[in-house]
N, C-alpha and C positions, 0 to 999 in steps of 0.2 A: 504494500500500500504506500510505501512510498515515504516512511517515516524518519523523521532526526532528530535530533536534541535543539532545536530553536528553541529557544523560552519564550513562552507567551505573553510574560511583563514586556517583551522589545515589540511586540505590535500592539502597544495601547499607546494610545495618545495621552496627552502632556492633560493634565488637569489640575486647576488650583484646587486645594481641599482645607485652606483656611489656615490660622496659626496656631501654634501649638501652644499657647500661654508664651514663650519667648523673645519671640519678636521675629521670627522665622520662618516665611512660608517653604509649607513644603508640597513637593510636584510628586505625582503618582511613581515615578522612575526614578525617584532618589535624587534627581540633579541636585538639591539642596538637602541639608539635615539640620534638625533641632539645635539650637547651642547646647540641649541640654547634654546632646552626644557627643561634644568635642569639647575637650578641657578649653576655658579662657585665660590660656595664657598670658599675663604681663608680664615686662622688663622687668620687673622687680623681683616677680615667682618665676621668673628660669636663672633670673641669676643666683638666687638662695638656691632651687635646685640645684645648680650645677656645685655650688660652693659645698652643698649637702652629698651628696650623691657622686660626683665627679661626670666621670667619663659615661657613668652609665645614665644618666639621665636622657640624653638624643633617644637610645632606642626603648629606655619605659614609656619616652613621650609620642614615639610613635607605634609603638604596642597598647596606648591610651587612646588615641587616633586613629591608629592603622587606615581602612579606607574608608572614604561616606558607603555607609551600608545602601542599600536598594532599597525601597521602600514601592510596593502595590497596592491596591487597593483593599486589601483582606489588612494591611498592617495600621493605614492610615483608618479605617473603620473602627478597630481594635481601639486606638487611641481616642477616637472621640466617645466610643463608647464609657473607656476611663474615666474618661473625664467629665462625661454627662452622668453617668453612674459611679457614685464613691460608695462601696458597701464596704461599712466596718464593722465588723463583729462585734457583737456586744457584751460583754463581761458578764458570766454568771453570776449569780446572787449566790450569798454565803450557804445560806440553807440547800440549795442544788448541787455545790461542789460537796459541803458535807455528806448529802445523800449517794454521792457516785462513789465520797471515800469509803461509806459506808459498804456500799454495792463492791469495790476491789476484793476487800474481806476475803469474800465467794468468790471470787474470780479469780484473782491474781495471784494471791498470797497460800492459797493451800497448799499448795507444793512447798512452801517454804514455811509456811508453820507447823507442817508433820513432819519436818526434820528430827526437833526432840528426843522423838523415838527412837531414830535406830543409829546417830550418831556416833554418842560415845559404846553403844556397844559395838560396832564396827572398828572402830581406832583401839579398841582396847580387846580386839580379838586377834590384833598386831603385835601392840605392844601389852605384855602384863604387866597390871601394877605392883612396882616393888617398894616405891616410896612416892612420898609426896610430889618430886618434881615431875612423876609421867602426870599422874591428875590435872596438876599446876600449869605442868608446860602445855599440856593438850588442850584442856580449858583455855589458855592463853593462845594459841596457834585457832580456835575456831571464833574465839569475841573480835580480835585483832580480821579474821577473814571476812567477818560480819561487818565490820565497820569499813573495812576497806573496798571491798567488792561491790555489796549490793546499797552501802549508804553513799561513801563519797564519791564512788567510779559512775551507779548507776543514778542515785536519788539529785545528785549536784550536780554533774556533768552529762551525762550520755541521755536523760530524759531531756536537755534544752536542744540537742542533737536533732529534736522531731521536724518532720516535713509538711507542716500544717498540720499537726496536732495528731500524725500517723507517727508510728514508731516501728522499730525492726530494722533489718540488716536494709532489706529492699527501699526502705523510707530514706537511709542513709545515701543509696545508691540512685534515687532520684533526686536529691540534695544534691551532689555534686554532680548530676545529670545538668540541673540547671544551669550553675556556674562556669563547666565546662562541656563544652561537647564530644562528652562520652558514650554517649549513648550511641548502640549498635544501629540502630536504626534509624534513616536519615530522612525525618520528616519532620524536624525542628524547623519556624517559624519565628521570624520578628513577632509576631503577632502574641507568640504564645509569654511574653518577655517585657508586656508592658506592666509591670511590678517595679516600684521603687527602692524595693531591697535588691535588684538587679543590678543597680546604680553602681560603678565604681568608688571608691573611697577614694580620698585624697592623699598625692603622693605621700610613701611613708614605707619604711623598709619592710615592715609585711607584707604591704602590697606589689612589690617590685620580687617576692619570691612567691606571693601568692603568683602572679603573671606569669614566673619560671615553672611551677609546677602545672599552671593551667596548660601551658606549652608545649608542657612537657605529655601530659596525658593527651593535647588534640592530635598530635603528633606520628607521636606513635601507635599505631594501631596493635601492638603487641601490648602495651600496657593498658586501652582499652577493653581485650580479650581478659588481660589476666585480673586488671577488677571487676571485668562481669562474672568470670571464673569464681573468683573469690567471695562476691554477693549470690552466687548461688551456691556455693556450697555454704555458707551461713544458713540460708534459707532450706539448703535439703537437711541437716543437722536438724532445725526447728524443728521442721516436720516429724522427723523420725525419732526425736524427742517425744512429741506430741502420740505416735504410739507406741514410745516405752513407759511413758508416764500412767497413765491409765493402768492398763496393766500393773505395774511395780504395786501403785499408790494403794488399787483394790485389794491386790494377793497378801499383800501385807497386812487391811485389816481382816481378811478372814481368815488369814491365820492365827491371826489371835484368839482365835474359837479353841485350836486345836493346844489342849490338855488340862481347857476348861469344860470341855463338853466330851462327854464320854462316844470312842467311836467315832469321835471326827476325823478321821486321816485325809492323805494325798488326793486322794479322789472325790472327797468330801468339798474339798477346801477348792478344787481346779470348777465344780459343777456352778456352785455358787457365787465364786469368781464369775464364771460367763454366763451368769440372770445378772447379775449386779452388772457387770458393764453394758448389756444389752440393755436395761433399761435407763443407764447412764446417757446412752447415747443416743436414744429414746425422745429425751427431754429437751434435747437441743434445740427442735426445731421451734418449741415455745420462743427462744430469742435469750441473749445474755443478761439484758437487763430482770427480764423475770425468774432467769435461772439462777443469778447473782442475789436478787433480795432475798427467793429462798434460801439460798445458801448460807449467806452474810450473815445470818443471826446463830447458826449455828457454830458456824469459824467464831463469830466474836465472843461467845462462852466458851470457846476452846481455847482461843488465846486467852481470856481470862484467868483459864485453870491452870493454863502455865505457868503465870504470873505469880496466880496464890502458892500454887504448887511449891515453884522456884523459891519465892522468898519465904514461906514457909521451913522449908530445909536449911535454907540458904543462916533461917532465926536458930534455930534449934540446934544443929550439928554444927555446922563450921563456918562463922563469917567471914573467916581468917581466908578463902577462897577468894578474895578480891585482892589478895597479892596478883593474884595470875594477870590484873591488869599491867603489872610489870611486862615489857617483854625480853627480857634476861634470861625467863623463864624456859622462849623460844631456843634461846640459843643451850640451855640446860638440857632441856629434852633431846634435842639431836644430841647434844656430847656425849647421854649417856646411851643412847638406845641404836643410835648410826643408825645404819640399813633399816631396823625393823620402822624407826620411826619416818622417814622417809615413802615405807610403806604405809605405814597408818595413811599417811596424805591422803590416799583415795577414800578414807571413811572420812575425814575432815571436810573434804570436798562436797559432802554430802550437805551441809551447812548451808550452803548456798546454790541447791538444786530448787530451779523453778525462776532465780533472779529475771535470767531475762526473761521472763515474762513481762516483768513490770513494763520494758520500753515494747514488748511486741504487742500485746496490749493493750497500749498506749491509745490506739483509735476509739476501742472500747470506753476510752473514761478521759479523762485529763490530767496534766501534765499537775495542776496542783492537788487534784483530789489523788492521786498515789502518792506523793511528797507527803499530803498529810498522812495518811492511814502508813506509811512504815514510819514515820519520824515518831508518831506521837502512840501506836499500840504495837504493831511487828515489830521494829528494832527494841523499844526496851523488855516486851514480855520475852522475845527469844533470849534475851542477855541474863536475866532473870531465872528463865529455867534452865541454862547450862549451867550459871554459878550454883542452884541449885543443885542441879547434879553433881557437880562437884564436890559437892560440901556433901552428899549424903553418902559417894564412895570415899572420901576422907575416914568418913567413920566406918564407912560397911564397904572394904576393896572388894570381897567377893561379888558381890553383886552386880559387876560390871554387865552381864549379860542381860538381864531385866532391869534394868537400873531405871529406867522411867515409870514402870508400872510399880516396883519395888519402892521406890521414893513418894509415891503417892501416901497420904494417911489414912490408917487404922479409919475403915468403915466407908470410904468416899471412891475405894475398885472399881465396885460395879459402875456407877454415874461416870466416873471419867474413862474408863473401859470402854461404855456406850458412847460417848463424845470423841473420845481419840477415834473411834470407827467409823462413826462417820464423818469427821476431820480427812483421814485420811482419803475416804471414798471422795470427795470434795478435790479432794488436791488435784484431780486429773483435769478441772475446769480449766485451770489457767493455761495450760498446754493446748487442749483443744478449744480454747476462744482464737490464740496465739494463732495457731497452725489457719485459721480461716483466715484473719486476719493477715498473713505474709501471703498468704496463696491470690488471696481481692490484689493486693498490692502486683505480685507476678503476672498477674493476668493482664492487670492497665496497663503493665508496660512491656506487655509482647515477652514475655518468658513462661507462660504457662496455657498452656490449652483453654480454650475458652468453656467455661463451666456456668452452670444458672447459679445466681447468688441472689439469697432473700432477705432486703434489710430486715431485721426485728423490731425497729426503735424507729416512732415518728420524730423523736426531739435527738435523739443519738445518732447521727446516721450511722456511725462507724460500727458501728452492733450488726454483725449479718451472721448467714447462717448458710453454711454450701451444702444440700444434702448431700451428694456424692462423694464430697469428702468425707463426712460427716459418716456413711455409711462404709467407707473402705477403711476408716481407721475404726471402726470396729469391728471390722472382719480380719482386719489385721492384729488390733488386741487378740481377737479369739485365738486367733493361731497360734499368738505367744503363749497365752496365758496353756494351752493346751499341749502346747510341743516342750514347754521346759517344767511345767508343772513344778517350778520351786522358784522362789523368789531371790536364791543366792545366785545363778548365774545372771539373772536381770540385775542384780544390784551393782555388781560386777560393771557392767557395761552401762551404769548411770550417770555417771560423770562426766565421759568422754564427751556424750551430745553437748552439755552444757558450757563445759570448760572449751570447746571447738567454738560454738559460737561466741562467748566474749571473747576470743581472742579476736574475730571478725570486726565485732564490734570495735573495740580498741585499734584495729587498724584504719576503720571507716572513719570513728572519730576520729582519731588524729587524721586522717586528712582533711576532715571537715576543718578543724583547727587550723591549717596550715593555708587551706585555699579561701576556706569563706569566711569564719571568724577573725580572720590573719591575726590570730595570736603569737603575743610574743614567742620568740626559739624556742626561749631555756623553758616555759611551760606549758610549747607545745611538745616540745621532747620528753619533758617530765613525766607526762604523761601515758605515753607507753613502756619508756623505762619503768617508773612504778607498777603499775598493772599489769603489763606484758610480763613480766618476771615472774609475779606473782602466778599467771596463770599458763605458763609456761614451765614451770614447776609443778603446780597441781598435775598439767599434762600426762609431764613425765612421768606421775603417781600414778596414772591411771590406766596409760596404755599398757602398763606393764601386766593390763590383765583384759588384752587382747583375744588370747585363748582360753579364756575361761568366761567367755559371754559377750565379751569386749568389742566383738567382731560383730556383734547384733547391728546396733546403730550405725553404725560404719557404711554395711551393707546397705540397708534403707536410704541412708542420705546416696549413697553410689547411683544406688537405682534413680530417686527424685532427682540426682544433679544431671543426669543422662535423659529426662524425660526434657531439662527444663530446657538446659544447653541445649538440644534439638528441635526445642520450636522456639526457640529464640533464632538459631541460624537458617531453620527454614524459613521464616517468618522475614528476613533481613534479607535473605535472597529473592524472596516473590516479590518486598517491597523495589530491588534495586532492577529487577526483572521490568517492573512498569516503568520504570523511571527511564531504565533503557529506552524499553519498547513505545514511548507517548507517540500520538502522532505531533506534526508538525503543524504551526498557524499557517505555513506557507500551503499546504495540502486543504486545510481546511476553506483557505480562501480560496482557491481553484474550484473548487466544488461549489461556489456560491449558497447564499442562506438560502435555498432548499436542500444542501448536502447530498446533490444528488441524487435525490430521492425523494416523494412527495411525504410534504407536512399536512398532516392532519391534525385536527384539533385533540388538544391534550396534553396531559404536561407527564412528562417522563422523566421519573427521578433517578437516576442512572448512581448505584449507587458504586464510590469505588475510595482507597485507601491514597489517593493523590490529591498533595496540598497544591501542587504547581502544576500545569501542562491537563492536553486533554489525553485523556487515557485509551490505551489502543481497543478496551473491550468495546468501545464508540464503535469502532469500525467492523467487530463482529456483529453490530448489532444493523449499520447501515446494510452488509452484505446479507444478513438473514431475514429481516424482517423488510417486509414488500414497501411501508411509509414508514415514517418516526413522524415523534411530536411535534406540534408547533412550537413547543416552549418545553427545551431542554435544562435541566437543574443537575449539576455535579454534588450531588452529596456526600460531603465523608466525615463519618461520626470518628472526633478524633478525643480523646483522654487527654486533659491537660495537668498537671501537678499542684492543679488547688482543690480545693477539698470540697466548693459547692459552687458552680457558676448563676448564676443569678439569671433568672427565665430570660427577663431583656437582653441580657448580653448571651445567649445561647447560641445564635447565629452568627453569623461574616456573611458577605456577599460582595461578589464581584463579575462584573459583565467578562464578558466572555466573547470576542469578535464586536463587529457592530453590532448597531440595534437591530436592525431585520432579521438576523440569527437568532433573535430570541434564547441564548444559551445564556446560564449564570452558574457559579460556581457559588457552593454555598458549604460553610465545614461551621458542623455542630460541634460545640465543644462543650464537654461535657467535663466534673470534677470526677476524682476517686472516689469520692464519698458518695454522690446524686446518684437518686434512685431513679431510673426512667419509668414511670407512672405513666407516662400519657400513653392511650394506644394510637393506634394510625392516624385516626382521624383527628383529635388532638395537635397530634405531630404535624399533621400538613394546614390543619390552619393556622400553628404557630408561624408554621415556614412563608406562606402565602403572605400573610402580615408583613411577618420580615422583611419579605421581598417589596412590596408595596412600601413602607417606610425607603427602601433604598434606592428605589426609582423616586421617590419623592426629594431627598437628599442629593441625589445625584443632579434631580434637574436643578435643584437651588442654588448646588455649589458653583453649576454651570452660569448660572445666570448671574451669580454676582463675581464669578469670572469672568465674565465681561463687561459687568458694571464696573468692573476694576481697571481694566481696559484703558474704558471711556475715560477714568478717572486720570488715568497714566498719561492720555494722549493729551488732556486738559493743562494739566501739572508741567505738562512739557511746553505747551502752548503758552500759559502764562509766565512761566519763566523767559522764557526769549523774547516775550515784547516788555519784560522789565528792563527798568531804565537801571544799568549796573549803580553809575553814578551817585544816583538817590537814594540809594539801598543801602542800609551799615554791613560792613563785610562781616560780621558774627552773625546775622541772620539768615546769609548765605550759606554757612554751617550747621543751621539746625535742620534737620531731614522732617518729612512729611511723616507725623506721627503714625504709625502703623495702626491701634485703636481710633484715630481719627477716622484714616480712611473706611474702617471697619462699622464708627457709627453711620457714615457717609449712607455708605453702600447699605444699609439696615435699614435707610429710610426709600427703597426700593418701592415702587408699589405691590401690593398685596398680588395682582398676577402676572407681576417677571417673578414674584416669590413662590407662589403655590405651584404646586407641580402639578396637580390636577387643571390648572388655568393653560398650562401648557399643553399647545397641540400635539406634537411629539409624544407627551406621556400620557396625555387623555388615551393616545390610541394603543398606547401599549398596556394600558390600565383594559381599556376595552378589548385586547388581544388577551390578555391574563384572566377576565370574566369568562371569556369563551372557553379558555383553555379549561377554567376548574370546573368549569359546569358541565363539560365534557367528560371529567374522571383524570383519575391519578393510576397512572401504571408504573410499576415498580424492576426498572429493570438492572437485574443482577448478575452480577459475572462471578464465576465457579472460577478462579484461576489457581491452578494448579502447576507444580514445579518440579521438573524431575531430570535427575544428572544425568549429560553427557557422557555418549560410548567412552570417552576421552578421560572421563573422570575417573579421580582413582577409586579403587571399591571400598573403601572406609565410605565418601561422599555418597557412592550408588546407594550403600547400604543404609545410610543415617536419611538421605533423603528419600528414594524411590520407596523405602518398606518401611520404615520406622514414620519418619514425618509424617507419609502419609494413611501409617495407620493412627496419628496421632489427630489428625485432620478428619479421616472418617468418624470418627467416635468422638468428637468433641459439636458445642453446638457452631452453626453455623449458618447463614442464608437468613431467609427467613424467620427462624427463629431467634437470631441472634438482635436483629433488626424490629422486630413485632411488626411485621407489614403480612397483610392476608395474601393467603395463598393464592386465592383465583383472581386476583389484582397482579402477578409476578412474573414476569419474563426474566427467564437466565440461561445464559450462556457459558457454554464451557471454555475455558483455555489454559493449553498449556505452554509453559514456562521452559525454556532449556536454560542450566546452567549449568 
């Protein structure tokens, strides 16, 4: 057909579209940019730069400048939208954020408040107690990991990390998607960029190395690969997290049945395990918020009992247990125990299973109602019950192996027996919110098969629910809980997922550090130095029990990084496949607006993933179908990195050829969080609307584009019959206020202003009537991609049978879209690459 890579911004004509607040008009082609895009340099600030900076100041200043960007009509739309529409969120009231800290409780923190349990008997099935400083030191190596890990790594730092109030490996990884262009897939937009945190900062040596690392990653396409690499194996860990958790958290409380209840063995304890998780996972599709209230009040008497528990023991046996706040204690316990204690690590590490939940979660709730609920009840009840325990094997070393249930008081067994079980049964919430949660995130940004996802929460959006998921990680609990029937080789392997993804984390952040926050060196370096050792260490402790279960999570995350990588690269290939294969405006305009072929009334929404260029499925559709519409619309629903776009600012639009073409390009953009509610019909009169305000706008800008004209030819006219003479020479300096001519031009009359007054758009308004009153057809292209004889068989293999069994079985067309079946036209095509 005759196709090339022209761009279709080079056949639009020049149009004014007014001033951006600066004093700057800007032209459809970019010929001009905003002052707000080009540093205002004075002689005074280059020469402090240079004095500051030396030699490198030239190329920061044209790394701050580089080229005037390009600017279309989708960008310029973008920005008056801005600025006609300012939506700023509005602060929760105290009572709302209390209720959601409330709501974490249940959600977030189960994993991490049935630790108690089985801590010190793990660390102390390493090392035995011989004297005070194993008690001391161990107690001192888990408060010291409590405070360092989940309060000031995650509670202070890594929770302000969030990407509009998302959190996770993935949240991170669209963070610095923004700032730099790393993202595998190239359908980034001026348009998506009109955010004022976008804005450069003023020179300053953070930012002169943020610019080196920004560089550094557009650059190379190997460091691209290996932080997507990196943000998905975080994300497959999560996951496989999410079904070892469950699992572990259940088998554990119904173990506890077994040598209180006569006859309960192995087989007892696996049956009842899998009714409990089947109805765990049951409950889900109620939604988190409902699942979290019920929950939350039973976690919050169970942290309670900690508490009494802890300082109970903590009164009565030994208070002398708050030396271990020393950490001398640390270095004591390695001196005497070497190796074994070293080993303990992976029971210590236990301490802090479930942390990241709190940032993957994060969507779930907010950044200050989780701040509250661990500063003010988690972190002090947990410190509470391990000094307790401390203090009660001080007096009773035997009892290391029971030590939680044994430390309880004379008569109060049974009630906290029944609270620790279902505490623990709870704990597997925060994992499976989590795991939906990074999965919504994967999917917006092209790394995960497309799945139906049901918000739960009118006021939350971030609260969803993926049955699919939702239904495979209980099929996969079952397996475990069935195939290992003991909870020591899961325990075994419960570390690894956790301590794998903070180390991700801790990398993500610090480059968030380094590029967006441009925090200072020494405490963006600090940063991983502290943390990264610490969990680098733990690591160490924990791989070493690889072969005894270790190898579970491993496997799981292997498989999820292999699903994800895979349609992340197929997905990046069919995108660069269209972008190849567009047709040309020079082709288009050969064909004249009948496009060779007869228009008939009706509007044909042609639905496809191209922000620029008309896309080559146009041309299967010219050769197949005997007419097309009178009035073509490019639609592509595209995911942006804010969390709810606002109904008026849903659209873009831009013409597309001349007018007689009746073609517009039109990209929905939609946030991570918005739920699509409207069906079909909804959706096309939001769009028709659209469209109608931007024929209205277009012809206005037009018109006082040439009322500006007139203005210019005037301006120049009475200047040259002024008598120079008569004139003070400082009045010949001051320019023609740009707001002046703007009031000027505003006292237009009412029909060079209204678009409907205009003939031209009366008729394309009455072209646009016809069309919708005719019907809406919805036409779809199936494109599909499959490698080249030439290709090596890794590529054959990963695209021709994997991708696209992951394509078959995922949703898409229709469904992914909610447009009626007997309304749909699609066509097939495939992709070579």
């Amino acid at each position: 057909m005759g196709r090339d890579l022209i761009e279709e911004s080079s056949r639009i004509n020049l149009r004014w579209v007014g001033s951006g607040g600066s004093g700057t008009s800007r032209w459809v082609d970019g010929s001009e940019v905003s002052s707000e895009e080009i540093p205002n340099w004075s002689k005074m600030e280059e020469d402090e730069f240079r004095s500051r900076y030396g030699s490198t100041s030239g190329s920061l200043k044209r790394r701050l400048i580089k080229k005037p960007k390009r600017f279309d009509s989708l960008d310029v739309e973008a920005m008056e939208i801005a600025a006609a529409h300012a939506h700023h969120s509005k602060e929760q009231s105290t009572w709302h954020t209390l209720a959601l800290a409330f709501q974490t409780l249940g959600v977030v923190y189960g994993d991490l408040g049935t630790s108690p349990l089985y801590v010190f008997t793990d660390v102390f099935s390493k090392v035995p107690i011989t004297s005070e400083v194993d008690i001391l030191g161990a107690l001192s190596v888990v408060l010291y990991t409590i405070a360092l890990v989940p309060l000031a790594k995650y509670v202070f730092v890594v929770l302000k990390a969030n990407d509009n109030g998302e959190g996770g490996t993935f949240a991170l990884y669209s963070l610095i998607s923004r700032y730099a262009n790393v993202n595998m897939l190239p359908n980034r937009q001026q348009a998506d960029q009109q955010i004022s945190s976008y804005r450069l900062k003023l020179p300053t040596p953070e930012l002169e190395r943020a610019l080196n690392i920004k560089e550094v990653l557009e650059r190379k396409s190997s460091m691209k690969t290996l932080l997507l690499f990196l943000v998905l194996t975080g994300t497959s860990l999560i996951i496989g997290d999410g079904i070892l958790t469950p699992a572990m958290s259940v088998m554990s409380a119904v173990s506890g049945l077994q040598g209180e209840i006569k006859g309960f063995g192995t087989n007892a304890v696996v049956i009842v395990s899998m009714v409990i998780l089947v109805g765990l996972f049951s409950i889900q599709r109620f939604g988190t918020s409902k699942v979290g209230f019920s929950f939350a009040p039973a976690l919050s008497l169970w942290f309670f009992s900690l508490a009494s528990i802890g300082l109970y023991n903590l009164i009565r046996h030994d208070i002398t247990v708050l030396r271990a706040l020393n950490p001398a204690y640390i270095y004591l316990f390695f001196r005497k125990n070497g190796v074994q204690a070293w080993s303990a690590l992976g029971g210590c590490v236990l301490c802090i299973t479930g942390a990241e939940a709190m940032f993957a979660d994060l969507g779930h709730f907010t950044v200050r109602s989780i701040q509250i609920a661990f500063t003010s009840v988690v972190f002090p009840c947990l410190l509470l019950a391990y000094m307790g325990q401390a203090a009660f094997l001080i007096r009773f070393p035997s009892s290391s192996e029971r030590v939680f249930f044994d430390s309880v008081p004379d008569g109060f067994f049974w009630p906290v027996f029944v609270i620790a079980t279902l505490a623990a049964i709870i704990a597997s919430q925060a994992m499976i919110s989590a795991t939906f949660s990074v999965i919504k995130q994967a999917m917006a940004l092209g790394c995960f098969p497309r799945l139906k996802i049901i918000h739960t929460s009118k006021k939350q959006m971030g609260q969803i629910y993926i049955p699919v998921i939702n239904w495979f990680l209980m099929v996969m609990c079952l397996i475990v809980v069935a195939t290992f029937r003991s909870t020591t080789d899961i325990a075994n392997a419960y570390g690894i997922a956790e301590v794998g993804v903070m180390l991700v984390s801790t990398i993500l952040v610090t480059l968030v550090m380094l590029l967006i926050w441009q925090t200072n060196i020494y405490i963006a370096l600090a940063f991983p130095v502290i943390f990264g050792t610490i969990e680098l260490i733990y690591l160490s402790a924990v791989l070493s029990k690889i072969l005894e279960g270790g190898w579970l999570p491993l496997a799981f995350a292997a498989c999820f990084l292999l699903v994800m990588y895979t349609w992340n690269y197929g997905s990046v290939l069919k995108y660069q496949s269209e972008v190849r294969d567009k047709i040309s405006m020079d082709f288009i305009h050969e064909l004249g607006s009948s496009l060779g072929t007869v228009r008939v009334p009706g509007i044909g929404l042609l639905y496809n993933e191209l922000v620029h260029g008309i896309p080559s499925i146009l041309g299967q559709f010219l050769l197949t179908l005997p007419a097309i519409h009178s009035t073509i619309i490019f639609v592509c629903i595209k995911y942006v990195p804010v969390p709810v776009v606002p109904q008026e600012e849903r659209f873009l639009f831009r013409r597309i050829c001349p007018r007689d073409y009746h073609m517009f390009r039109c990209i929905a953009r939609y946030g991570y969080k918005d739920v699509r509610k409207e069906d079909h019909h909804s959706f096309e009169q939001l769009l028709i609307e659209s469209l109608k305000r931007f024929l209205q706008n277009e012809a206005r800008d037009l018109a006082l584009e040439a009322n500006l004209n007139e203005l210019d030819i005037m301006d120049s006219a009475s200047v040259r019959s002024m008598d120079i003479a008569d004139t003070d020479a400082d009045e010949l300096r001051v320019p023609l206020m740009h707001d002046q001519r703007l009031e000027e031009s505003e006292e237009l009359p009412s029909s060079v202003m209204s678009g409907e007054e205009d003939p031209s758009v009366e008729y394309e308004f009455s072209a646009l009537r016809e069309a919708v009153d005719s019907g809406f057809t919805y036409l779809l292209g199936d494109g599909d991609v499959r490698a080249k004889k030439e290709s090596w068989f890794v590529k054959k293999l990963g695209i021709n049978y994997f991708y696209a069994f992951l394509r078959r079985n995922c949703r898409r067309g229709a469904a992914v879209l909610r447009v009626p079946h007997m309304n749909v036209i699609e066509v097939r095509m495939t992709y070579m690459v």
